[in-house]
C-alpha positions, -999 to 999 in steps of 0.1 A, spaced: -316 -525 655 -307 -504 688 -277 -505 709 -285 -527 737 -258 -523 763 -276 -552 784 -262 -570 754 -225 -563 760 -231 -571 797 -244 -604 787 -218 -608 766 -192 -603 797 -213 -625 814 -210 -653 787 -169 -645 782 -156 -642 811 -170 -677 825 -155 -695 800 -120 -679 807 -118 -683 843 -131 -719 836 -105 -727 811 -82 -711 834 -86 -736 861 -104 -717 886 -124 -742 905 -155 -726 916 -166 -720 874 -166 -755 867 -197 -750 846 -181 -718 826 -180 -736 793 -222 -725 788 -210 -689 778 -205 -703 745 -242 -712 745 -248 -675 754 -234 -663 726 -245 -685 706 -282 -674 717 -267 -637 713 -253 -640 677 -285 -656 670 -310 -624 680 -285 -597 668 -279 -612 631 -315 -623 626 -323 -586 641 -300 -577 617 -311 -592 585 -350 -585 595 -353 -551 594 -329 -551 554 -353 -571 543 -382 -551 554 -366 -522 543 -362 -539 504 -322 -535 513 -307 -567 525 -280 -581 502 -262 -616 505 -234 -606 498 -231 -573 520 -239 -597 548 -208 -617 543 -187 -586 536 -198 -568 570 -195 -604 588 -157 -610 569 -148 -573 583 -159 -583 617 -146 -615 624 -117 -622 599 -90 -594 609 -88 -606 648 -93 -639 639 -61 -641 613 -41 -623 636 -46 -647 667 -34 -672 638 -7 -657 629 5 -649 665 0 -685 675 15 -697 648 50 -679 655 48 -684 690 45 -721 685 71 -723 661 93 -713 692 75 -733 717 58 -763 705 77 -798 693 77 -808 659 50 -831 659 30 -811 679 33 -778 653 27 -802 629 -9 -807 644 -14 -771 651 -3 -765 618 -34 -785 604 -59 -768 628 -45 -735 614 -59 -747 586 -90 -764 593 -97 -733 615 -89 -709 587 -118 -728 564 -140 -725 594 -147 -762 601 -122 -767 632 -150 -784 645 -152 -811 625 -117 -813 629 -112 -812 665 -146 -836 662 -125 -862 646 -93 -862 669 -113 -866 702 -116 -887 725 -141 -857 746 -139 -816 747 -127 -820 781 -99 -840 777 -62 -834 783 -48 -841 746 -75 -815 735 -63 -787 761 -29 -784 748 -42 -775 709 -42 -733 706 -66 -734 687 -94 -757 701 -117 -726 710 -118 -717 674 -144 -749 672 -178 -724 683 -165 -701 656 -165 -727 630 -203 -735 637 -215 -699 638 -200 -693 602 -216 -727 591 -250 -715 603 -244 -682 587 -235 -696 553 -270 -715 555 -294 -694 574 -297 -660 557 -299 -678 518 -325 -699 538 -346 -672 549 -346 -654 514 -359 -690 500 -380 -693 523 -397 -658 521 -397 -662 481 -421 -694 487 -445 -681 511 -444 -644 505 -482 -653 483 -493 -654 520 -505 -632 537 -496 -643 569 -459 -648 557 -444 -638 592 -462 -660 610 -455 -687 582 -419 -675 587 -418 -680 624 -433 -709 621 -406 -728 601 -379 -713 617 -396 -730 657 -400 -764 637 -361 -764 625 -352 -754 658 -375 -781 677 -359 -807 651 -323 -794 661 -331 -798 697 -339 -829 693 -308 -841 675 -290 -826 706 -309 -845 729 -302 -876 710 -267 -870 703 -255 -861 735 -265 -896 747 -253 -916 714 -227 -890 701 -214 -871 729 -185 -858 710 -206 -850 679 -231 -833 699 -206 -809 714 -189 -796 679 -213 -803 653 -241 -773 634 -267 -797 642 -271 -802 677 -260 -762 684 -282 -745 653 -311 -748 679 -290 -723 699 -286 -697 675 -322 -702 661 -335 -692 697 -324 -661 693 -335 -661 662 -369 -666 673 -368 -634 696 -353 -613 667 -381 -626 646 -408 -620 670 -419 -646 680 -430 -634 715 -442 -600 719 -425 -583 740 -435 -579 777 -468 -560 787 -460 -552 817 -427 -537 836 -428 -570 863 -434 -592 833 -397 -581 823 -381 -581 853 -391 -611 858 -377 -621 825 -345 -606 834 -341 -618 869 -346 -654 860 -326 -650 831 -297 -642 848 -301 -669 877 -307 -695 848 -268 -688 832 -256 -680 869 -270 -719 879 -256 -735 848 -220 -720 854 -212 -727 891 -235 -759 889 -223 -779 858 -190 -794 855 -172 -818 827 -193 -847 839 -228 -826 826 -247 -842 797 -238 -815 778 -254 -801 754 -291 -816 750 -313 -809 780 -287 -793 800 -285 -765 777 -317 -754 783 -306 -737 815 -283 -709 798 -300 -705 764 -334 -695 783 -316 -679 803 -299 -659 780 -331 -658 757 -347 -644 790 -323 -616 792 -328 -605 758 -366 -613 758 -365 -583 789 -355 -555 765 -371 -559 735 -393 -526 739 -362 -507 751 -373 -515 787 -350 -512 812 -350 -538 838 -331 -540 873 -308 -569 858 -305 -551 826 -292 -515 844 -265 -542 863 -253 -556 828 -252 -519 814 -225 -507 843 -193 -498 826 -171 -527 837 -198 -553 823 -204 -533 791 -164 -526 783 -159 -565 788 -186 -568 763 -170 -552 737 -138 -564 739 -153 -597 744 -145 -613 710 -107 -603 712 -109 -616 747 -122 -650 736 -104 -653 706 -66 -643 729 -70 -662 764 -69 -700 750 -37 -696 728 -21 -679 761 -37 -709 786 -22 -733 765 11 -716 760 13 -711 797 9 -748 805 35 -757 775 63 -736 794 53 -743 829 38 -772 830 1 -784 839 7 -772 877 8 -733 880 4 -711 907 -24 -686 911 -1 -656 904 7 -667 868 -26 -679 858 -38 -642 871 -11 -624 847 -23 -647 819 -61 -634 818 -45 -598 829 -22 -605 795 -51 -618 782 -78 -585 793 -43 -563 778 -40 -579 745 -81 -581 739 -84 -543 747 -53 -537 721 -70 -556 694 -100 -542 698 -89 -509 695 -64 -512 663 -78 -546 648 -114 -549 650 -123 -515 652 -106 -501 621 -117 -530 602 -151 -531 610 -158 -496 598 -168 -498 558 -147 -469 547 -170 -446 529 -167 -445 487 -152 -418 470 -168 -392 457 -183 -396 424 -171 -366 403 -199 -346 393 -208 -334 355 -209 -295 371 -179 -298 387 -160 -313 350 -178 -283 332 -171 -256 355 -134 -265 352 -136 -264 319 -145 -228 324 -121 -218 343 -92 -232 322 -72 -211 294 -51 -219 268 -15 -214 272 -24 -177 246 -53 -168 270 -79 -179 256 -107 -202 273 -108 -235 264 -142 -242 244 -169 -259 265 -180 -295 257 -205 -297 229 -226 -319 257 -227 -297 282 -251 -276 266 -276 -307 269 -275 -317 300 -300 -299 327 -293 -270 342 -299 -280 379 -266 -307 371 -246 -285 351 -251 -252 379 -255 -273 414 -232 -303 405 -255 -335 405 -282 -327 426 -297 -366 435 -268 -382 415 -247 -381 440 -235 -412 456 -254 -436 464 -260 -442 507 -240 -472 520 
């Protein structure tokens, strides 16, 4: 899949909502939907992702979970750590005995289920003193990631007799996401709380972009088509963020408005066609934000929380602005020497080959001066290995 840098501005436009909303700036009180965002994000890009492996007869279980370990464990166990020794400092026993169990709970990737359990509501005070309460969206991507790639490969073992199997594929995937829809519509009404942390009232999210990924739209015929797309896209998330607020139903019906929206967005460029909207999210602040935007998410709770710990709930504009500039600082940092060095697959070693063993041999002598005798094998093995050093047995591509 392409570089999309509409993407990374989408991705701005997801992050930095929820930061100035946790922050306490009043005009975002509907910030908390760029987790749906990038939940409808993750979706496209890892679907994308595992589409085009298996169509080109290369997709491997467990090489998905070793690229997705490298990209989200070495931030994530930092922020951890960090938190963890700050806390020690800062937080009272009983409190960092809490913390201590959502360390934990986070590390196994089901913080959700724990947070789940100890609240009352997402939004309420108890829960915006915990350093690790953001950790809970992680939590449900890695569950749907543990389940939906194993499920696709099932599933395209049972229909791939058909010969529509994409459309069979597609298929399945709209029914799973209709039925998780309509959990979330139940839930938020019965379960509230369950419907905010829980896989199945958010998989829906994820399996939107899915959806895209998977084509199940084709893309748009014409240029208005798209910026069309695009345009509405973007007024869908802007609506939801200055126009919900802790007292929206939320999620369920509510979070139509910035999963379309963000489904919109991506829906606009699936040719590679550039859009108005789309050149906007590409500018270089909107696409550097993007990129740092997981380090971003992952560093401006802890600091929120440790801000109000130290100077109480009531802070003044200037130190909630150098906690997100700390916050902007310490994302750019890890991004740079944590995520980026770690999400690079160093390249294998070099596999000696047979003509380089036997043309050492060659050139070494005994300690009298004679050569040392050549390998009885080397006289059978091809003489395209023996005088080029391997030809296609080199090592294999990554």
């Amino acid at each position: 899949m392409n570089h999309r840098r509409d993407i990374d501005g989408l991705r701005a436009l997801a992050v930095l909502p929820v930061i100035l909303y946790h922050a306490g700036v009043e005009f975002f009180s509907g910030g908390f939907v760029g987790v749906d965002v990038f939940f409808v994000i993750s979706g496209f890009l890892i679907t994308g992702i595992i589409k085009s492996e298996v169509d080109a007869g290369r997709f491997s279980v467990i090489n998905f979970y070793e690229r997705r370990a490298r990209r989200i464990l070495p931030a994530f166990f930092m922020i951890v750590a960090v938190t963890a020794g700050v806390g020690w400092f800062t937080m009272l026993p009983e409190d960092y005995q809490g913390f201590a169990a959502s360390a934990i709970a986070s590390a196994l990737f089901v913080s959700n289920m724990f947070f789940w359990a100890q609240a009352d509501n997402y939004f309420d005070a108890p829960a915006e003193t915990k350093p690790l309460l953001h950790t809970w969206s992680l939590a449900v991507e890695e569950q749907f990631y543990l389940i939906f790639p194993v499920a696709i490969l099932v599933i395209m073992f049972f229909i791939s007799r058909y010969r529509r199997k994409d459309a069979m594929l597609v298929l399945i995937i709209a029914a799973a996401t209709l039925l998780s829809f309509a959990v979330a519509v139940w839930a938020t009404s019965h379960k509230p709380v369950a419907a905010f942390y829980w896989l199945p009232s958010r998989a829906w999210e994820l399996m939107l972009g899915s959806l895209l990924a998977l084509g199940a739209v084709k893309p748009a015929r014409r240029q208005w088509h798209a910026e069309a797309a695009a345009f509405i896209g973007v007024a869908f998330i802007v609506a939801a963020i200055f126009g919900y607020s802790r007292t929206t139903p939320f999620p369920g019906l509510s979070a139509l408005l910035p999963t379309l929206g963000a489904a919109g967005i991506l829906y606009a460029g699936l040719d590679g066609r550039a859009t108005v909207a789309g050149r906007g999210l590409s500018l270089l602040p909107f696409h550097f934000v993007g990129l740092i935007s997981y380090s971003l998410y992952l560093w401006h709770w802890p600091l929120i929380v440790f801000n109000k710990i130290y100077f109480g709930e009531e802070t003044s504009p200037a130190v909630v602005a150098g906690v997100i500039l700390a916050s902007f600082v310490l994302a750019t940092l890890s991004w740079r020497y944590v995520e980026g060095p770690f999400r690079k697959k160093p390249p294998p070693p070099p596999a000696p080959h047979a003509g380089t063993y036997f043309r050492s041999l060659r050139r070494r002598r005994r300690a009298d001066g004679r050569p040392v005798r050549r390998h009885r094998l080397a006289g059978w093995l091809p003489r395209q290995i023996v005088s080029t050093g391997g030809g296609d047995h080199g090592p294999a591509p990554v």
